[in-house]
N, C-alpha and C positions, 0 to 999 in steps of 0.2 A: 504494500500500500504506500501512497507516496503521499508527501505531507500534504499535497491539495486533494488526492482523493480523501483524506482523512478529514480535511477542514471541511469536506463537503457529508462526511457524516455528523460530523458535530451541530452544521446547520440545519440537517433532520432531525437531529433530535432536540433541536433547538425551536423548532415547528411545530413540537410536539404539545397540543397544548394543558397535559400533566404534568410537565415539566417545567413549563412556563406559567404556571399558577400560580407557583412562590416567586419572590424577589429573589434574585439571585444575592445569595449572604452565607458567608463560609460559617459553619457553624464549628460548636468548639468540640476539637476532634478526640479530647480526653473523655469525654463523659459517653456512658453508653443509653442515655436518659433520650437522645434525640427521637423524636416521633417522626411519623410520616409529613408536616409540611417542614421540617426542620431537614429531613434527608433531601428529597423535593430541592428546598433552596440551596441545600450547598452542591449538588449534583448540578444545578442550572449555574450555578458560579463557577463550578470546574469547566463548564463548558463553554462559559463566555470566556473566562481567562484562556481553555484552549485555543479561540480564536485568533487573541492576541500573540500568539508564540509566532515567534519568527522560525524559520527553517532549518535552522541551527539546533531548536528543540525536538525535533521531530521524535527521536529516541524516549524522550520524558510525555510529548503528548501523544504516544503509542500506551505508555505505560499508564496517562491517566484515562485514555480509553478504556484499555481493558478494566482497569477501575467502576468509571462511568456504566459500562456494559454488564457487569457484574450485580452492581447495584440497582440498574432497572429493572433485571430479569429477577431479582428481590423483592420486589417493589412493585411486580407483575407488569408492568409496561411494555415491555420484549421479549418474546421467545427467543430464545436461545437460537433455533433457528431462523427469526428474523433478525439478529443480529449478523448471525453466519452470511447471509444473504447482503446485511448493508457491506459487511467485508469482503464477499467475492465478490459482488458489485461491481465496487469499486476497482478491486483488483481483475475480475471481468472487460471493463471500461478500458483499462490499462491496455491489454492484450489486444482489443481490437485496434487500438489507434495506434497499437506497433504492428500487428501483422497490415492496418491499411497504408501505414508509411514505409510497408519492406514492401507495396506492390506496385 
């Protein structure tokens, strides 16, 4: 996955509108007290701050993907294999626009 197919799943699920209920607001990561619009808000903050990563992160906003992706199929918002699907996607997308630029 390349960090623009990546930022184009963060924008899905940035679209998402259970995810965009809460204000995006990093909640406090010690306590295990957080409820569902507390998880909610700090999920929608991981995913705008993923926006903001420059290319150079690409490695860290892989790693809070799989975070993100973990936490909604928690939280019941994505099957497991509708996330599979935004990853081959993506990585789908890729493959075409290299086999149509080898023809």
């Amino acid at each position: 996955m390349t960090f623009d197919q990546l930022q184009s799943v963060v924008s899905r699920y940035l679209a998402n509108p259970e995810i965009n209920c809460e204000p995006a607001k990093r909640c406090n990561l010690l306590s295990l007290d957080n409820q569902g619009p507390e998880r909610f808000g700090h999920i929608h903050w991981m995913l705008k701050e993923m926006q903001s990563f420059q290319v150079e992160h690409t490695e860290k906003a892989m790693r809070w993907l799989g975070f993100v992706q973990g936490a909604l199929w928690g939280l019941g918002v994505f099957s497991i294999e509708e996330m599979k699907e935004d990853n081959r996607g993506a990585e789908s997308a890729s493959d075409t626009a290299s086999v149509s630029s080898q023809a």
